[in-house]
N, C-alpha and C positions, 0 to 999 in steps of 0.2 A: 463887271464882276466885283462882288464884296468880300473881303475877308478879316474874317472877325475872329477875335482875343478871347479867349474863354481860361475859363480854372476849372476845373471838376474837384472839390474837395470831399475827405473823407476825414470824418473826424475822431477821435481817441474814445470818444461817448457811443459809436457808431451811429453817428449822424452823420447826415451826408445832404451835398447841396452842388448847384453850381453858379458861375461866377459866367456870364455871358450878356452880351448884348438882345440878344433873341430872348424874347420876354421879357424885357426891362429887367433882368437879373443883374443890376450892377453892382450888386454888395455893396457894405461898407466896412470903412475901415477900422472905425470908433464900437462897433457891434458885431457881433457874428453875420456875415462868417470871417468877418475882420481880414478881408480881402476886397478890393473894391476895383473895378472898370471904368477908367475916364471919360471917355465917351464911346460911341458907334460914329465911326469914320467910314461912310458908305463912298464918301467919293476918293477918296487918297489926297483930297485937297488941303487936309488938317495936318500944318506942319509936324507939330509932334506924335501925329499918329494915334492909334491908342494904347492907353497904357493901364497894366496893371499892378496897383500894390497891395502889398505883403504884411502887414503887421506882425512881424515877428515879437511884439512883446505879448502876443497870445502862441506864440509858436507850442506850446505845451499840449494845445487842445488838438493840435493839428495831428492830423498820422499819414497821411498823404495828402498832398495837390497836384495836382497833373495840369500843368500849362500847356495850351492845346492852340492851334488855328484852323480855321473850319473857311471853307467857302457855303457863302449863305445866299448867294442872291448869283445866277450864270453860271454858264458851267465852261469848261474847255481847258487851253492849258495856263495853269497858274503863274509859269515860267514870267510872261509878259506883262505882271505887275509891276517888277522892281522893288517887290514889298522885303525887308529885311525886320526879325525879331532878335530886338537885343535885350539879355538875362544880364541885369546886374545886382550884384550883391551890395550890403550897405558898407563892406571892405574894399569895394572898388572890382572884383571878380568880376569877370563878364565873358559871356559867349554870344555867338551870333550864328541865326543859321537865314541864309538867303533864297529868296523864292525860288531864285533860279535855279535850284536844287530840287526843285517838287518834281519826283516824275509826272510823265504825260495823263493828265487824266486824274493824277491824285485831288481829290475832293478834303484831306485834315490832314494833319502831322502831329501829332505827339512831340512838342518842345525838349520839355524835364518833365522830370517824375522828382518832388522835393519829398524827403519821410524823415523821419525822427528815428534815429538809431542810438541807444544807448544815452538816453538824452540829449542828442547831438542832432541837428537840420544838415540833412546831406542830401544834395545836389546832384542829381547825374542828368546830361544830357541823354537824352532819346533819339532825336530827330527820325523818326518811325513813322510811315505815310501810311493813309487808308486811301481806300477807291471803294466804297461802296457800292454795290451791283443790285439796285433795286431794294425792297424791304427796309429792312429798318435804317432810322438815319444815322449817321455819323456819330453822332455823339455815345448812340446805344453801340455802336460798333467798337467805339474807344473804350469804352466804360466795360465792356466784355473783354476786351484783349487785356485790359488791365486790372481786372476782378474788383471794380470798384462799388459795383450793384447796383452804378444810378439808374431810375427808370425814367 
């Protein structure tokens, strides 16, 4: 089983992209969409896992990102990864949410949802699971429940 790191961004121009390993989408971080994915860890053998950063010195452009985990490759229960997402800020803030938390059958999670309020980058955890039942895939399923419009 794979489970991969993604961003769904929306931006302040209404531009919109995503940040994933599925289609060598890894951004970068020096250019739009100034978010970037370290690698595709398909076997969990990569100590430091995958990770994604944030360029918050473009944070103005930003109006949403939605940190997300998807299973891309197997299916069953995710429980038996031991896969653990940790959010840390560049203040040292961090949260963690554990695989061992996916319900049965869950196929994504919704991490954080990061938006710009008041000229301010505010953080709230999600941790919100999909299980897709056929039809469209996950990504469109997140991007609906979150009114982000990607197609």
């Amino acid at each position: 089983m794979d489970l991969d790191l993604g961003c769904m961004i929306r931006c302040t121009d209404g531009s919109k992209t995503v940040v994933q390993a599925l289609g060598n989408a890894f951004g970068a971080v020096d250019r739009f969409p100034y978010l970037a994915l370290d690698a595709d860890d398909r076997t969990g053998a990569r100590e430091t896992g995958e990770n994604l950063v944030i360029n918050l010195g473009h944070q103005a452009e930003f109006q949403k990102l939605l940190l997300f985990v998807y299973v891309y490759q197997g299916s069953g229960d995710c429980r038996c990864l031991d896969a653990v997402v940790t959010l840390t800020s560049d203040r040292g803030a961090r949260f963690r949410v554990l695989a061992d938390e996916f319900p049965p059958q869950a196929q994504a999670c919704a991490i954080t949802l990061i938006k710009r309020q008041k000229g301010e980058v505010v953080i709230g955890r999600e941790v919100r699971w999909f299980t897709p039942q056929g039809g469209p895939g996950v990504q469109d399923v997140i991007s609906r429940a979150y009114r982000l419009g990607m197609k």
